[in-house]
N, CA, C and O atoms as CSV, one atom per row, in Angstrom:
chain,resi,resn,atom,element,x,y,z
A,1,UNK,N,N,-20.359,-6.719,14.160
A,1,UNK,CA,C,-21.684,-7.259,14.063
A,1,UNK,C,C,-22.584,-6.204,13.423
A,1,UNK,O,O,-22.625,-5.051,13.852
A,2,UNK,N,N,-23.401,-6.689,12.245
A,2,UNK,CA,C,-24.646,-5.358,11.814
A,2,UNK,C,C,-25.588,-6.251,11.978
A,2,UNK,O,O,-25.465,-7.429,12.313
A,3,UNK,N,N,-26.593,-5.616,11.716
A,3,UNK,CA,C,-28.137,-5.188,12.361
A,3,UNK,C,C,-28.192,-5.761,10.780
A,3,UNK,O,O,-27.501,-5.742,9.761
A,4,UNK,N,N,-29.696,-6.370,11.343
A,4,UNK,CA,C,-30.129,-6.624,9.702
A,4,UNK,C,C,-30.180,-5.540,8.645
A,4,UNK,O,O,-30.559,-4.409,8.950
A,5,UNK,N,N,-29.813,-5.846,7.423
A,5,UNK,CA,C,-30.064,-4.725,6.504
A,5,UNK,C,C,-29.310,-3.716,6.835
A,5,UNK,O,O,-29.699,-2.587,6.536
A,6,UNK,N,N,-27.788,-3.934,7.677
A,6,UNK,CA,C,-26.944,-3.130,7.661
A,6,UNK,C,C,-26.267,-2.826,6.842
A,6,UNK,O,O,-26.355,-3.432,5.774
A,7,UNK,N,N,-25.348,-1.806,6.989
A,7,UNK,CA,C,-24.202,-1.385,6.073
A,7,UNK,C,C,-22.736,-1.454,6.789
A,7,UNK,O,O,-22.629,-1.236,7.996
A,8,UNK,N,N,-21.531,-1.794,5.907
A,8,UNK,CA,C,-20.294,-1.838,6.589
A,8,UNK,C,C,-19.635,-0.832,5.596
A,8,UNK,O,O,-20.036,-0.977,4.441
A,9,UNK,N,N,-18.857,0.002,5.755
A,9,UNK,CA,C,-17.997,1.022,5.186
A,9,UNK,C,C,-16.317,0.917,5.549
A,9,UNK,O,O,-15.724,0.957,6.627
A,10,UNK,N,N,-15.937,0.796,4.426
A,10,UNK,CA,C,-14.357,0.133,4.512
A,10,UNK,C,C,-13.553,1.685,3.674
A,10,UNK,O,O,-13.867,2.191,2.597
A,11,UNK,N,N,-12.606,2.060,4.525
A,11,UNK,CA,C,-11.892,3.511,4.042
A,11,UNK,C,C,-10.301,3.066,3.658
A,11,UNK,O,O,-9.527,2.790,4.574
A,12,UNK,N,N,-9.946,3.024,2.510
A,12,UNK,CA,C,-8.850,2.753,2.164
A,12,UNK,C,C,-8.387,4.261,1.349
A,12,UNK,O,O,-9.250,5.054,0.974
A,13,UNK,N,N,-6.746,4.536,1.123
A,13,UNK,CA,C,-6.251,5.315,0.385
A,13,UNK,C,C,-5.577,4.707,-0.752
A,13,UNK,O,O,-4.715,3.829,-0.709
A,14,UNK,N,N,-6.124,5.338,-1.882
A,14,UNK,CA,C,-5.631,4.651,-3.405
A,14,UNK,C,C,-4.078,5.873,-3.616
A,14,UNK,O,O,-3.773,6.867,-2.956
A,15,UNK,N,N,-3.639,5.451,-4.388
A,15,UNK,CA,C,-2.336,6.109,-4.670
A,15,UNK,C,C,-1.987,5.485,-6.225
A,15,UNK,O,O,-2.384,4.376,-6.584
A,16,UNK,N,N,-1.457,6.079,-6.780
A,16,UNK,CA,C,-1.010,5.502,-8.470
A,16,UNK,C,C,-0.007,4.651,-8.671
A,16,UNK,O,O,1.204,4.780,-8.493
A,17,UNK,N,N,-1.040,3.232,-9.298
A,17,UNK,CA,C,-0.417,2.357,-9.306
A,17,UNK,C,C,0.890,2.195,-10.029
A,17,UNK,O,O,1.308,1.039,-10.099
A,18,UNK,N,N,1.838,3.444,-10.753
A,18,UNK,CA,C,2.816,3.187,-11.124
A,18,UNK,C,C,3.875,4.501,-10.539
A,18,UNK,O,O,4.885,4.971,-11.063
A,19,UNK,N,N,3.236,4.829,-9.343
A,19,UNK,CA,C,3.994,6.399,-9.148
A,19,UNK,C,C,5.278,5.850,-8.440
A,19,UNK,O,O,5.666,4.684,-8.510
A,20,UNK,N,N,5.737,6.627,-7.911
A,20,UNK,CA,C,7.569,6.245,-6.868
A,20,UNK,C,C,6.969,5.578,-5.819
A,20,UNK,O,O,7.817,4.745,-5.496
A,21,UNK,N,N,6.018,5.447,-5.099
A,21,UNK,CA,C,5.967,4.129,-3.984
A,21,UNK,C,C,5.893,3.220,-4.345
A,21,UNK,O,O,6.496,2.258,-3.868
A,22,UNK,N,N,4.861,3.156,-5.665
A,22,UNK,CA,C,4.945,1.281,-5.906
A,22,UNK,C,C,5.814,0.871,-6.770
A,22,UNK,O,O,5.843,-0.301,-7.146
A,23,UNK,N,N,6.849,2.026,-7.308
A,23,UNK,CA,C,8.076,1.401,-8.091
A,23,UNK,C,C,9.253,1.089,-6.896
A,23,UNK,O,O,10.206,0.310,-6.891
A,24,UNK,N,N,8.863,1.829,-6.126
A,24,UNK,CA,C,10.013,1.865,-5.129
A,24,UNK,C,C,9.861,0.484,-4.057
A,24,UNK,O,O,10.862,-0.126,-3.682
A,25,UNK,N,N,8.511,0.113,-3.648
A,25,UNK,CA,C,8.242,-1.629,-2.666
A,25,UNK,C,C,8.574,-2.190,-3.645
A,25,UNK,O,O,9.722,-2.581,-3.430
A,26,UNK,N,N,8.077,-2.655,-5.210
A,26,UNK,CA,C,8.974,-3.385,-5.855
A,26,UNK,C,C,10.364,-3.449,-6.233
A,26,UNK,O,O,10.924,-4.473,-6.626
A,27,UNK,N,N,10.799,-2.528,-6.125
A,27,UNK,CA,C,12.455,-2.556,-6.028
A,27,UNK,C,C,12.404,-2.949,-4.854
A,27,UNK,O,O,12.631,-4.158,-4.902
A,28,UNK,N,N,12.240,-2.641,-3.823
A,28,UNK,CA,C,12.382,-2.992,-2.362
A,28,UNK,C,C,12.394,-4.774,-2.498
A,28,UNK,O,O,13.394,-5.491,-2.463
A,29,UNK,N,N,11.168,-5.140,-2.636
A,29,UNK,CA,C,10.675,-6.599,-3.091
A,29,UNK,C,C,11.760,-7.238,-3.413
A,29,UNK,O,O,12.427,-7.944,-2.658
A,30,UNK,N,N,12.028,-6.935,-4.900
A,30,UNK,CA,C,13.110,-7.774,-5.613
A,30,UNK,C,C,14.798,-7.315,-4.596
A,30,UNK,O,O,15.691,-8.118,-4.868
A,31,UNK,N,N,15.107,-6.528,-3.866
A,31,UNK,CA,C,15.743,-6.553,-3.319
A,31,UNK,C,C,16.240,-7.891,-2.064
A,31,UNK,O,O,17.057,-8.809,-1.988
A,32,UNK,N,N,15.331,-7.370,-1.367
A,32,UNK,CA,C,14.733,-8.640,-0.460
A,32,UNK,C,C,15.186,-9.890,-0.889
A,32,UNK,O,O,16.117,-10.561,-0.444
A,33,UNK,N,N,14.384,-10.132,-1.846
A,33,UNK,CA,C,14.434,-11.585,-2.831
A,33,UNK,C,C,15.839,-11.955,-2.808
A,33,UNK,O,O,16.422,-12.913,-2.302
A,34,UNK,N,N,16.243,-10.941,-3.493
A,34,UNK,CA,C,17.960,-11.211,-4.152
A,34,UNK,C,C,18.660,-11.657,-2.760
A,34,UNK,O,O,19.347,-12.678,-2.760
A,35,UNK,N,N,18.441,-10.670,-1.209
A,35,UNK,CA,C,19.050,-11.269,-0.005
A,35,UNK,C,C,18.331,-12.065,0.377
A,35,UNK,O,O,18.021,-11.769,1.532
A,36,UNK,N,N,17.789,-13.083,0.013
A,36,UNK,CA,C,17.120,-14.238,1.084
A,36,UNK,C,C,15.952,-13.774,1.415
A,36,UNK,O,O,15.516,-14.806,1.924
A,37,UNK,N,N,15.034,-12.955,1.529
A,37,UNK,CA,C,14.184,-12.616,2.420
A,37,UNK,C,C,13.000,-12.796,1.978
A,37,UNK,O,O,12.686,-11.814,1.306
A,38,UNK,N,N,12.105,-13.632,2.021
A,38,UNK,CA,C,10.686,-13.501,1.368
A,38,UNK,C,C,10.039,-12.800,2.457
A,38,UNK,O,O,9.909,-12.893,3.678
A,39,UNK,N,N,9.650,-11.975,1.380
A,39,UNK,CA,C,8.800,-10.735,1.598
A,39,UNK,C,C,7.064,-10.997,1.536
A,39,UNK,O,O,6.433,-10.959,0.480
A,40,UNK,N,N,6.672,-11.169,2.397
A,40,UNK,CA,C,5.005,-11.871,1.592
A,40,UNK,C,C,4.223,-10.746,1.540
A,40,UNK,O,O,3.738,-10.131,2.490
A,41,UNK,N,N,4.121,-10.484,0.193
A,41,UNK,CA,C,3.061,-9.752,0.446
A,41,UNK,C,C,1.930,-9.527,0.101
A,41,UNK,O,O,1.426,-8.414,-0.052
A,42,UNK,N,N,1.389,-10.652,-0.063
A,42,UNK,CA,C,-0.108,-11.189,-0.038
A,42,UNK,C,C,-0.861,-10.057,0.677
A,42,UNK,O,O,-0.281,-9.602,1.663
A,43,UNK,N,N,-2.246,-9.432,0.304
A,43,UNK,CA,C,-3.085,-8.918,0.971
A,43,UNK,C,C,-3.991,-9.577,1.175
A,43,UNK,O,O,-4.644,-10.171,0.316
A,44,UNK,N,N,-4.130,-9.580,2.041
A,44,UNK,CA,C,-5.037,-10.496,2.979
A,44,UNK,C,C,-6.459,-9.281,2.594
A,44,UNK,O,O,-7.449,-9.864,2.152
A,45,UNK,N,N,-6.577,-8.052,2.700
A,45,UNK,CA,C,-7.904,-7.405,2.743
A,45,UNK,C,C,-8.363,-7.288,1.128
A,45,UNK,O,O,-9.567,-7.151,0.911
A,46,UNK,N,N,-7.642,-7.327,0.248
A,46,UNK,CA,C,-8.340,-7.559,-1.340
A,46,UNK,C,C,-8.951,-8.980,-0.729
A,46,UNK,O,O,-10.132,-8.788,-1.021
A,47,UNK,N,N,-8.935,-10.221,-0.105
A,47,UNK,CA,C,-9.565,-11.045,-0.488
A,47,UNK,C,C,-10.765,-11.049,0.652
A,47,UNK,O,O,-11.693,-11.854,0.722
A,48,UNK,N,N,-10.542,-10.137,1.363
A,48,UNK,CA,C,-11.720,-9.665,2.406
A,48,UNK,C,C,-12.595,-9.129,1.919
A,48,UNK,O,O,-13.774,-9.480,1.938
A,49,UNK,N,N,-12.008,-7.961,1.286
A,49,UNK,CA,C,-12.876,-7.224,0.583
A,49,UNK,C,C,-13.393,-7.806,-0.634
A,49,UNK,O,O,-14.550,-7.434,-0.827
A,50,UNK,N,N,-12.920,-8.640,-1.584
A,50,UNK,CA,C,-13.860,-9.203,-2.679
A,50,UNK,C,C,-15.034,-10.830,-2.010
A,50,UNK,O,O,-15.879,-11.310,-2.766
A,51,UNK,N,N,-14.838,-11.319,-0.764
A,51,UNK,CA,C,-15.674,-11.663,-0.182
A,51,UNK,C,C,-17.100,-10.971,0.759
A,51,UNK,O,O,-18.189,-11.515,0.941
A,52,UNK,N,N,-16.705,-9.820,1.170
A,52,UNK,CA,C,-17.415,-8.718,1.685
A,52,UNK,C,C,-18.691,-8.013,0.729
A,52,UNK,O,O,-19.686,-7.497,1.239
A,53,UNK,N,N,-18.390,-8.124,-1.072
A,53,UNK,CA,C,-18.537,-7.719,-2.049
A,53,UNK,C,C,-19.513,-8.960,-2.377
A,53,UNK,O,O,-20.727,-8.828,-2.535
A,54,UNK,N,N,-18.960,-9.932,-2.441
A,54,UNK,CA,C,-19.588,-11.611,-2.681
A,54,UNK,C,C,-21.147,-11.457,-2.028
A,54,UNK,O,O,-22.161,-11.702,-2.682
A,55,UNK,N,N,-21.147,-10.993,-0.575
A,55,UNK,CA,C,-21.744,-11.482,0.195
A,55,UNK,C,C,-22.583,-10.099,0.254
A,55,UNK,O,O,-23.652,-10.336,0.815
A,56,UNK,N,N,-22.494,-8.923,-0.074
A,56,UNK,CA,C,-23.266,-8.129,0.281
A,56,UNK,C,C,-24.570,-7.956,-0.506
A,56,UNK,O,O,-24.556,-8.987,-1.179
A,57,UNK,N,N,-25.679,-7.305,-0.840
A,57,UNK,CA,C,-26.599,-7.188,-0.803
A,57,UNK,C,C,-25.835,-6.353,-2.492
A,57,UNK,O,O,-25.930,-6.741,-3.656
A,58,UNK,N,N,-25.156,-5.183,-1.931
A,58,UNK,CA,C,-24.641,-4.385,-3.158
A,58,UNK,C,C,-23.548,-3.561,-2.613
A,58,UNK,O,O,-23.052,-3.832,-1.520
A,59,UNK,N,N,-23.170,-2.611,-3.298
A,59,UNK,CA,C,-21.455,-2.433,-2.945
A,59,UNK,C,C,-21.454,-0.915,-3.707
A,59,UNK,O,O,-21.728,-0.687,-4.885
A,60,UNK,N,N,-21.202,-0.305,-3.039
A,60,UNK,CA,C,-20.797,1.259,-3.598
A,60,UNK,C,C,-19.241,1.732,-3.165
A,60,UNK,O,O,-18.625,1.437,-2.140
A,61,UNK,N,N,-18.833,2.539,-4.262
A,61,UNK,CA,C,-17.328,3.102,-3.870
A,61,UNK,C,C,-17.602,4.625,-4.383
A,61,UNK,O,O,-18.062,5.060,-5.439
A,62,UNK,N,N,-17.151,5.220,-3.260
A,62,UNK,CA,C,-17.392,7.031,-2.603
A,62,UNK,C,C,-15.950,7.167,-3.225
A,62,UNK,O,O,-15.117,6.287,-3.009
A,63,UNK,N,N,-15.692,8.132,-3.900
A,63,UNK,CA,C,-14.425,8.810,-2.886
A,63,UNK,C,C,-14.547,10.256,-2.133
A,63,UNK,O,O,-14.963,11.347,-2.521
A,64,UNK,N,N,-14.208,9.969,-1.349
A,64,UNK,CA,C,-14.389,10.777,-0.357
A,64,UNK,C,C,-13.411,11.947,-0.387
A,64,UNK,O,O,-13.688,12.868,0.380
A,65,UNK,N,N,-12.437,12.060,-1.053
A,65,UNK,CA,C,-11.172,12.987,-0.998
A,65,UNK,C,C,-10.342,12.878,-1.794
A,65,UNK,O,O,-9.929,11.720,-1.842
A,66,UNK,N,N,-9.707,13.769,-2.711
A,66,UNK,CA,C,-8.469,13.643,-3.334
A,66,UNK,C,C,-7.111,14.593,-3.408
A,66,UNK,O,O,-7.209,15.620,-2.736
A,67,UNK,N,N,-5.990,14.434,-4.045
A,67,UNK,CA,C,-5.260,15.244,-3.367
A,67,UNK,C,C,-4.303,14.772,-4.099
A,67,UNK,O,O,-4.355,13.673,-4.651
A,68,UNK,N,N,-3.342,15.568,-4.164
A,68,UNK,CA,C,-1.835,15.420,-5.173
A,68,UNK,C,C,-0.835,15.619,-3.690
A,68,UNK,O,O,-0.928,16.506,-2.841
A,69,UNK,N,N,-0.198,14.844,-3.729
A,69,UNK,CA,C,0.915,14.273,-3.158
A,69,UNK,C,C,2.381,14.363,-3.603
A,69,UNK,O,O,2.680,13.717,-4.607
A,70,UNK,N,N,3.469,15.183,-2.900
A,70,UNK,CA,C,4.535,15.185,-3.654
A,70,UNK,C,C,6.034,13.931,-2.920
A,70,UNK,O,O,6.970,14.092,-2.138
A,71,UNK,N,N,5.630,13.053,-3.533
A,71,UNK,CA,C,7.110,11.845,-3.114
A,71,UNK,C,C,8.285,12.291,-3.624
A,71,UNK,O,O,8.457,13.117,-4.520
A,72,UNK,N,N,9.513,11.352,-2.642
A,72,UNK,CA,C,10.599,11.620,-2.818
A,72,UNK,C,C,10.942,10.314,-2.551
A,72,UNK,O,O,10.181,9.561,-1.944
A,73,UNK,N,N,12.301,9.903,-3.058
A,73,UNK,CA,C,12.795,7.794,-2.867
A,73,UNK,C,C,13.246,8.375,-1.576
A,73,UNK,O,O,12.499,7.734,-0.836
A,74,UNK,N,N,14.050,9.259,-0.647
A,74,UNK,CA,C,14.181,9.661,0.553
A,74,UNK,C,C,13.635,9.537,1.532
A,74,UNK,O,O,13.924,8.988,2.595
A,75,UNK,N,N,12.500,10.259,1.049
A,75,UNK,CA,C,10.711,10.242,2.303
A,75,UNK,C,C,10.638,8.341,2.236
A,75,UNK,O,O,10.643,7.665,3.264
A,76,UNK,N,N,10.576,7.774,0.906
A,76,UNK,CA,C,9.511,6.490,1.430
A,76,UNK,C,C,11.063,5.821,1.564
A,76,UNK,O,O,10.685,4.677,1.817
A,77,UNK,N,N,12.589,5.720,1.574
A,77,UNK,CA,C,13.410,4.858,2.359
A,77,UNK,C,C,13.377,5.389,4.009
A,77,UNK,O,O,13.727,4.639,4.921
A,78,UNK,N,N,13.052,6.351,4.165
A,78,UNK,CA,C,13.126,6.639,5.725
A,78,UNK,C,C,11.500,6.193,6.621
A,78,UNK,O,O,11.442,5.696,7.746
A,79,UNK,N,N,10.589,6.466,5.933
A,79,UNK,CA,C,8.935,5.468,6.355
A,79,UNK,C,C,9.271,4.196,6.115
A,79,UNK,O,O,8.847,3.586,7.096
A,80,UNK,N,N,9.785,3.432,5.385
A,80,UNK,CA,C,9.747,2.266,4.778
A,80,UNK,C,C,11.072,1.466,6.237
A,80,UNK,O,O,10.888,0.473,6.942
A,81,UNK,N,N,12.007,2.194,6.204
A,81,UNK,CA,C,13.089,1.824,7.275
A,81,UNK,C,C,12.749,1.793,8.759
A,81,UNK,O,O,13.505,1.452,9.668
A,82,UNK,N,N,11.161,2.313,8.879
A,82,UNK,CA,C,11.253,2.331,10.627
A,82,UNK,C,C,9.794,1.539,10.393
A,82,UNK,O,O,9.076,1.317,11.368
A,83,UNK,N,N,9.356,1.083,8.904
A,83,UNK,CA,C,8.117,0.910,9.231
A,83,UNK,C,C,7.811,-1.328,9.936
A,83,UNK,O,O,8.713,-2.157,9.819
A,84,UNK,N,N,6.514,-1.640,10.502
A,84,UNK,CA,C,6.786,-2.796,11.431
A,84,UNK,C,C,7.396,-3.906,10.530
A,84,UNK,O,O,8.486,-4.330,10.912
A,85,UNK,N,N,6.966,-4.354,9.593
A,85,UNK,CA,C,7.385,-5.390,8.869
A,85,UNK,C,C,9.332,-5.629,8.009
A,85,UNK,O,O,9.976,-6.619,7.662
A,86,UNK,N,N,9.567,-4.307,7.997
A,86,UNK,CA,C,10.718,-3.648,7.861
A,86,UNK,C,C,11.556,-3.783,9.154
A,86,UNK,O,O,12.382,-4.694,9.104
A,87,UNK,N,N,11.524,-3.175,10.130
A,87,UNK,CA,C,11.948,-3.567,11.387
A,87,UNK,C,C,12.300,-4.887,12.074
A,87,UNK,O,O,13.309,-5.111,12.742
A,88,UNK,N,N,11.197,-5.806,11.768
A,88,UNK,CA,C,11.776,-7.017,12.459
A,88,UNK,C,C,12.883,-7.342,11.314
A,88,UNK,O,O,13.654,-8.151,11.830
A,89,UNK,N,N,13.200,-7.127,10.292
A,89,UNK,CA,C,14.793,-8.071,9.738
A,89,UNK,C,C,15.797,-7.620,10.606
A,89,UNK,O,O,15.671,-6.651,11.354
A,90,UNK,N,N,16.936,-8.428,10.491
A,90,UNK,CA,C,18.211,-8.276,10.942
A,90,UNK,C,C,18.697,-6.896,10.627
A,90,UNK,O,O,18.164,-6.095,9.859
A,91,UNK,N,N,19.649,-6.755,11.241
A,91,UNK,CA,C,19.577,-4.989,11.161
A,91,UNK,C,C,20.774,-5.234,10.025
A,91,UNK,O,O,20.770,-4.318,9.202
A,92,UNK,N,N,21.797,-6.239,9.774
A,92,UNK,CA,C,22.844,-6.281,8.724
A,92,UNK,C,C,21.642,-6.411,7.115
A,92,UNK,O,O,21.788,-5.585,6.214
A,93,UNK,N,N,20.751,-7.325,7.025
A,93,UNK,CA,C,19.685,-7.097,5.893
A,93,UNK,C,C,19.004,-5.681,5.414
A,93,UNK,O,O,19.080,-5.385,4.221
A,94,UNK,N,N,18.410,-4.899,6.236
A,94,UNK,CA,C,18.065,-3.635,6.823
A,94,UNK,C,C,18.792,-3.004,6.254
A,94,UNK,O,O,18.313,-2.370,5.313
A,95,UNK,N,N,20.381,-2.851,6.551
A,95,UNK,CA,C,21.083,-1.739,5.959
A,95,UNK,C,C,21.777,-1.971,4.710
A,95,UNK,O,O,22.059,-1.104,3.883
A,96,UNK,N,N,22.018,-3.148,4.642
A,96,UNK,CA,C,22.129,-4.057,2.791
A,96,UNK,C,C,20.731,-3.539,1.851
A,96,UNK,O,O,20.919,-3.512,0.635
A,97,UNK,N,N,19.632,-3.214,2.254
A,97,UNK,CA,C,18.607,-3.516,1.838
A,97,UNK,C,C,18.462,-1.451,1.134
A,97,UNK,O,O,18.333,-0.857,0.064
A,98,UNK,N,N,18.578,-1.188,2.377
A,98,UNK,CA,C,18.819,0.519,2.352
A,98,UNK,C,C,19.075,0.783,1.004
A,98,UNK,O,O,18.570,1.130,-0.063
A,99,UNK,N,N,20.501,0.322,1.790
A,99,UNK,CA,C,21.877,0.981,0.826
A,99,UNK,C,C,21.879,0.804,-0.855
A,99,UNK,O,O,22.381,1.521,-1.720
A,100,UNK,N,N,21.261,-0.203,-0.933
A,100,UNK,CA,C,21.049,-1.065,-2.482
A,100,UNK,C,C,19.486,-0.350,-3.127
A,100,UNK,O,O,19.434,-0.265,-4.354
A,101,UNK,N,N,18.229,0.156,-2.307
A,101,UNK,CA,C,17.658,0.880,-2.522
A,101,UNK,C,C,17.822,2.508,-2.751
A,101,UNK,O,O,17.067,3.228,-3.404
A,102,UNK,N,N,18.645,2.769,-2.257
A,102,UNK,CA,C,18.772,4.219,-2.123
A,102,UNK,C,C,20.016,4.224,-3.372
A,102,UNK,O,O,20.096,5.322,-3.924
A,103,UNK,N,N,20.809,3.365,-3.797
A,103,UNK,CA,C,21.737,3.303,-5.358
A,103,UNK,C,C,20.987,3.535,-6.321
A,103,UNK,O,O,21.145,4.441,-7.140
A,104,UNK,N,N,19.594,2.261,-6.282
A,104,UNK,CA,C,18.623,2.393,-7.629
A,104,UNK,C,C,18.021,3.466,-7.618
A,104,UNK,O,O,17.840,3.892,-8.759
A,105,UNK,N,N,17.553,4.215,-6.682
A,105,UNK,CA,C,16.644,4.998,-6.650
A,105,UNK,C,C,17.074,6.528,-7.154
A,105,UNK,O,O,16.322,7.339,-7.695
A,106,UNK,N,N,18.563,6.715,-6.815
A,106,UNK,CA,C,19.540,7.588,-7.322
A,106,UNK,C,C,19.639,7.483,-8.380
A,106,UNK,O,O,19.614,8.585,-8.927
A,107,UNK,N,N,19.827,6.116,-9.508
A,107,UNK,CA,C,20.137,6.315,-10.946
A,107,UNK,C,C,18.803,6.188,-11.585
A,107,UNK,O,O,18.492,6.568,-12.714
A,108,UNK,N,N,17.984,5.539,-10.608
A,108,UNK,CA,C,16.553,5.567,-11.515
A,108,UNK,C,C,15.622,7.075,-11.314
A,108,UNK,O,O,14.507,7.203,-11.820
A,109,UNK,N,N,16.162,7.949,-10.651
A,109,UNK,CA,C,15.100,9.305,-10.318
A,109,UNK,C,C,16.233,10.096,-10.570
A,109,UNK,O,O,15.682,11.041,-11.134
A,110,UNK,N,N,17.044,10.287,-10.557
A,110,UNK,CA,C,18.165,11.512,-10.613
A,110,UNK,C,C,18.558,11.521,-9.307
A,110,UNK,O,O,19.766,11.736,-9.214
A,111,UNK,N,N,17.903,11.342,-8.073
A,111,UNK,CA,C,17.780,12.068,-6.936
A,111,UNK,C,C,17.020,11.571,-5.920
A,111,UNK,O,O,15.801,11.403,-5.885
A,112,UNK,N,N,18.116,11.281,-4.835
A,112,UNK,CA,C,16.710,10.993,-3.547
A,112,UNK,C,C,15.968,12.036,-3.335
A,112,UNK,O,O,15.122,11.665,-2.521
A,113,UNK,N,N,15.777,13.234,-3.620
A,113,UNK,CA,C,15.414,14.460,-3.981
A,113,UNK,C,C,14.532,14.914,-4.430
A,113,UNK,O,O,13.772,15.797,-4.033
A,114,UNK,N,N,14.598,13.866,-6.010
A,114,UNK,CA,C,13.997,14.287,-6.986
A,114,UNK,C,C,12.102,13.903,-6.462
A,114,UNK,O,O,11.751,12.861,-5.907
A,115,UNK,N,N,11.205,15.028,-6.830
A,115,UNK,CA,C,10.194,15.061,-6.450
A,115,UNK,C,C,9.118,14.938,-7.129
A,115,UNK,O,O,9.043,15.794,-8.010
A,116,UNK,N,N,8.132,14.130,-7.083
A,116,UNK,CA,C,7.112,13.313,-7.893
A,116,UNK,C,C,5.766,13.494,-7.231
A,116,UNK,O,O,5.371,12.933,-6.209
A,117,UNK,N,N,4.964,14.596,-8.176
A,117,UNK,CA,C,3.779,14.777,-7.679
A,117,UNK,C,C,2.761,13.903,-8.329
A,117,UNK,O,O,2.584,13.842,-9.545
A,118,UNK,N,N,2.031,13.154,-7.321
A,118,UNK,CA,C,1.249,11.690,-7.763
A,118,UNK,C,C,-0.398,12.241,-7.306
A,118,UNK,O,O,-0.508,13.085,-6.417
A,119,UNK,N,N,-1.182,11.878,-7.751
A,119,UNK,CA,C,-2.571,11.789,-7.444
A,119,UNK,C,C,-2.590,10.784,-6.190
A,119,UNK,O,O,-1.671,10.039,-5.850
A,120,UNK,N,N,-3.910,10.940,-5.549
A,120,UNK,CA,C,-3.512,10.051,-4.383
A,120,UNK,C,C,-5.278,10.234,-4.381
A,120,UNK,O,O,-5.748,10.941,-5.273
A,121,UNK,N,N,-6.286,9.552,-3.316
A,121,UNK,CA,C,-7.808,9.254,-3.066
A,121,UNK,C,C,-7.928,8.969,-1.988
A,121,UNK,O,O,-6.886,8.625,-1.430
A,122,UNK,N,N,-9.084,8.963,-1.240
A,122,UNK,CA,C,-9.721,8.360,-0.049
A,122,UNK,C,C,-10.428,7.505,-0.746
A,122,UNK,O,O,-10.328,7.996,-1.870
A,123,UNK,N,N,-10.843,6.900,-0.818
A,123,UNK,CA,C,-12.279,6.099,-1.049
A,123,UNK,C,C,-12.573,5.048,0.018
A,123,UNK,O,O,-11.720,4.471,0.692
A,124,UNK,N,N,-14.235,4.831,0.097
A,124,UNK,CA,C,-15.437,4.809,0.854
A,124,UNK,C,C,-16.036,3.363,-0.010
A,124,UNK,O,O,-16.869,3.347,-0.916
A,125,UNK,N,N,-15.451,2.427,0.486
A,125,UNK,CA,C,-16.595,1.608,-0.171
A,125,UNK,C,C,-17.555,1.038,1.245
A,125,UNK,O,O,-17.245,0.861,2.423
A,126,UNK,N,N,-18.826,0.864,0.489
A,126,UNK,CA,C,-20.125,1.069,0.972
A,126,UNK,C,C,-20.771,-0.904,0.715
A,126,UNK,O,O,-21.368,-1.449,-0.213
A,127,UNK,N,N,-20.351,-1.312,1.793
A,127,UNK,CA,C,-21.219,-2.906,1.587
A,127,UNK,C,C,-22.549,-2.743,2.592
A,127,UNK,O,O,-22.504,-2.628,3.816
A,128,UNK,N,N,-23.590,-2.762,1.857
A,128,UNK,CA,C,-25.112,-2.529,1.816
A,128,UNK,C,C,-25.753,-4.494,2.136
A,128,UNK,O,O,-25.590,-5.277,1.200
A,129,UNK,N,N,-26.194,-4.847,3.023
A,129,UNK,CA,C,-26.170,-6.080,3.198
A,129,UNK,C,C,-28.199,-6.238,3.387
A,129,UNK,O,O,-28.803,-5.210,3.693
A,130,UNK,N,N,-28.780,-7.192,3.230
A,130,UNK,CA,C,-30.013,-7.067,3.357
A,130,UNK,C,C,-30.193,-8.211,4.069
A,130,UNK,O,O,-29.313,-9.025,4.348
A,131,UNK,N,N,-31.511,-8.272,4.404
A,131,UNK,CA,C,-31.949,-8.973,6.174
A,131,UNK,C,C,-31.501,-10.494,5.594
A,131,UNK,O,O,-32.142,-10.822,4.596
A,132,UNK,N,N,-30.679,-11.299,5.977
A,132,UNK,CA,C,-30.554,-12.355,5.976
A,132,UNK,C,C,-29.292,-13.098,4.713
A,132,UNK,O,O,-29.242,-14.177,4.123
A,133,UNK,N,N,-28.426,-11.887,4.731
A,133,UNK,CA,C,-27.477,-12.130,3.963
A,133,UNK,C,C,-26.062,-11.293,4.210
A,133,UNK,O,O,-25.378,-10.562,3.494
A,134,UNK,N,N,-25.946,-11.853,5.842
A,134,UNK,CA,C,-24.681,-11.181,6.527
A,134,UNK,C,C,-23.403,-12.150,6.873
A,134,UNK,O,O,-22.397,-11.679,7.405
């Protein structure tokens, strides 16, 4: 709930849209796919947030922090393997799913190893709302 003429502040972390995590959920993705599994992964907060944006008064984006990040296909199959949406499949999908990720990721990087320093952000967006438009 805000106060008239409030403000709401939404903190998300940006990461590069073509670095080893988001090549690596889309391999993941099309993995999935190939075993049966629809994967949804609709974001529900892009359409929060471009309604939040709709409705506010005005809209600022901070970043608040930045930082170089060094990935590995290793690090994000072992986060990615315990993480919640990952977990509930069958544990025979799970390790089909692994195993077939951690092949591509070997001929597509050299190396579960191999190490990829990515830009990464905080950002601060700022929805500024005025008396009677919350």
């Amino acid at each position: 709930m805000l106060r008239p003429a409030g403000a709401l502040i939404v903190g998300r972390t940006k990461m590069h849209l073509d670095g080893l995590d988001a090549r690596m959920k889309q391999r993941l993705a099309a993995i999935l796919g190939a075993l049966g599994v629809q994967h949804d992964r609709a974001n529900a907060r892009d359409d929060i947030l471009a309604w939040l944006e709709s409705s506010a008064g005005s809209s600022t984006i901070v970043t608040a922090a930045s930082w170089t990040a060094r990935r590995t296909p290793r690090a994000f199959i072992e986060r990615h393997g315990s993480g919640a949406r990952f977990s509930q499949l069958p544990a025979p999908v799970k390790t089909q799913a692994l195993r077939e990720l951690g092949a591509w990721a070997a001929a597509t990087f050299g190396s579960l190893d191999t190490a990829h320093s990515e830009p990464h952000a905080f950002e601060l967006q700022v929805f500024k709302f005025q008396d009677g438009n919350r």
